[in-house]
C-alpha positions as CSV (number, residue, x, y, z in Angstrom):
1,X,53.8,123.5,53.6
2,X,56.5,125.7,55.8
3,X,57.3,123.5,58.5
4,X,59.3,125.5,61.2
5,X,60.7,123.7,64.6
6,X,62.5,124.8,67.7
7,X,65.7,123.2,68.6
8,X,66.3,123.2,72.6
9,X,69.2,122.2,74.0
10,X,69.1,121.0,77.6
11,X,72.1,120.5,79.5
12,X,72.3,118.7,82.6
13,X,74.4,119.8,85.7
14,X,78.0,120.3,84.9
15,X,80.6,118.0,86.9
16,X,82.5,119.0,88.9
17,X,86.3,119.1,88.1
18,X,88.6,115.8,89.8
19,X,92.4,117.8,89.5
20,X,95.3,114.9,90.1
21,X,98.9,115.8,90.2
22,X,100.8,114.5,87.2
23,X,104.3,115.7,87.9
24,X,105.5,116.1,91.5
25,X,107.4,118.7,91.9
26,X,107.2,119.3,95.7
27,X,110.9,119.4,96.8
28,X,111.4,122.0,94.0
29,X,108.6,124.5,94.3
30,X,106.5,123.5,91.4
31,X,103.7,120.8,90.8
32,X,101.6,120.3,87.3
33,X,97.7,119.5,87.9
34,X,95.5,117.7,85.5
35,X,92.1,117.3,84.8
36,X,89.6,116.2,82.5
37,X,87.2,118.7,80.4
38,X,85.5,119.1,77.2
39,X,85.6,122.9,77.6
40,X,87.5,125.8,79.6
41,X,88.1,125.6,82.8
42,X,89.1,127.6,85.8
43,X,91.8,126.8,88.1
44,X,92.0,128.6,91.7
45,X,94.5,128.9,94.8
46,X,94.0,129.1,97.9
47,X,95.9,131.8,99.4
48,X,97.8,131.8,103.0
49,X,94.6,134.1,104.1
50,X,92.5,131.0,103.2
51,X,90.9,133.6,100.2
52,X,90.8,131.7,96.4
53,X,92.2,133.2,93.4
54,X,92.5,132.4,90.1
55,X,96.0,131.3,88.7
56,X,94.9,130.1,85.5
57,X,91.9,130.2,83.0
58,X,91.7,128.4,79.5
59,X,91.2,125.2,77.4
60,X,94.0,123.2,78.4
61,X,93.8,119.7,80.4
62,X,96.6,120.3,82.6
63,X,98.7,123.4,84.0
64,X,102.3,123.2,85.4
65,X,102.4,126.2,88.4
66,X,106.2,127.1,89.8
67,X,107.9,129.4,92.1
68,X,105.9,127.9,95.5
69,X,107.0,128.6,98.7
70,X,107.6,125.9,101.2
71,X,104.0,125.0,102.8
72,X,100.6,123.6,101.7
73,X,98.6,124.5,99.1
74,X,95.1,124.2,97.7
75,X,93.8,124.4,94.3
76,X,90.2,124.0,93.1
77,X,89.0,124.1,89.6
78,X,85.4,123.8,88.0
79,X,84.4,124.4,84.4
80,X,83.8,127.8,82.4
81,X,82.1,128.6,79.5
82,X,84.8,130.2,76.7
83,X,86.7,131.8,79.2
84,X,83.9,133.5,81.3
85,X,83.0,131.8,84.5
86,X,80.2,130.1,84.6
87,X,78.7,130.4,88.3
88,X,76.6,128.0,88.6
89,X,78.9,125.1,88.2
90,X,80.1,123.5,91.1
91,X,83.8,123.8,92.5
92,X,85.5,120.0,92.3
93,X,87.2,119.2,95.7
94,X,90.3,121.2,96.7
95,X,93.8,119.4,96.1
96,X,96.0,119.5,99.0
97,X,100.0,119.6,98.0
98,X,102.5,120.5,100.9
99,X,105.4,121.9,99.6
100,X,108.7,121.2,100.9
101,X,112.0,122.4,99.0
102,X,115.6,120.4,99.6
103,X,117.5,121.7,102.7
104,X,119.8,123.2,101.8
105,X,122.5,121.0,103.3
106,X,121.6,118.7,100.5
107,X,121.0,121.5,97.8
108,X,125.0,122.2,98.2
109,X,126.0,118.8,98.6
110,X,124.5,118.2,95.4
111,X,126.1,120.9,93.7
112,X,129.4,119.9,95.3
113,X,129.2,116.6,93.8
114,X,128.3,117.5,90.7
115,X,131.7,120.4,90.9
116,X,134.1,117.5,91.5
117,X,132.3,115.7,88.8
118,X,133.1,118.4,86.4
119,X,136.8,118.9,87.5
120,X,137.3,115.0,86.8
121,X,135.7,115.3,83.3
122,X,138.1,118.5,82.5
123,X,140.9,116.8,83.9
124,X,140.3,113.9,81.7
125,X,139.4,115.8,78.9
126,X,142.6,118.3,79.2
127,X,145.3,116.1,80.5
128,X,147.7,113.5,78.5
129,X,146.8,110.3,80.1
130,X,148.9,107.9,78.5
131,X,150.6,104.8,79.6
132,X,154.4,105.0,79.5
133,X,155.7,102.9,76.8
134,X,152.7,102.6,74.8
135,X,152.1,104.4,71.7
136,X,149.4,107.1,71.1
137,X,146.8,106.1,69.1
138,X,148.4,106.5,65.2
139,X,151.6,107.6,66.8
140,X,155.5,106.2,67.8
141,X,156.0,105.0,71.2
């Protein structure tokens, strides 16, 4: 007795995508998104002429995206089917992240501290600081 059978596979509506921020970049133009899928996904942006592109596509669960511009930004993502978009899944809601880099008043008062800083470690580092009267360490006074 030959005994053949079909195997179906029924899928039920794919979720949509919930992206959270996982490192908060904002004052310094970057910000790493997260999400959680079994499969590819697609990741878009929404650009300053309200039109959405796609930064990234792939199997990762999270995506670190630098080099932004002070302002806000939007980012969508949904699931995809090895790479290819599949259209019928729905978009999850759009992440809103406003951007908004150090002024630079405090950009170079941070570097200004951190230049002192360094002349005190050279300083301490190059110069004979020794107590008058005291030996060096394994020397004569």
């Amino acid at each position: 007795m030959l005994v053949t059978g079909m195997l179906a596979l029924v899928a039920g509506p794919a979720q949509a995508l919930e992206l959270r921020v996982v490192d908060d970049g904002h004052t310094a133009g970057y910000v790493t998104l997260a999400w959680e899928n079994d499969g590819d996904v697609e990741l878009q942006q929404r650009d300053g002429n309200g039109a959405w592109r796609t930064v990234y596509r792939g199997a990762d669960s999270a995506t670190t995206l630098s080099g932004l511009d002070d302002g806000e930004f939007a980012w969508r993502a949904r699931p995809a089917v090895a790479g290819n978009v599949t259209t019928n899944t729905p978009w999850g809601k759009a992440l809103n992240v406003e951007i908004a880099h150090h002024p630079l008043q405090r950009a170079l008062g941070f570097f200004a501290v951190g230049a002192v800083m360094f002349v005190i470690l050279l300083a301490c580092i190059a110069l004979p600081w020794r107590v008058s009267g005291q030996p060096a360490a394994g020397g004569q006074p």
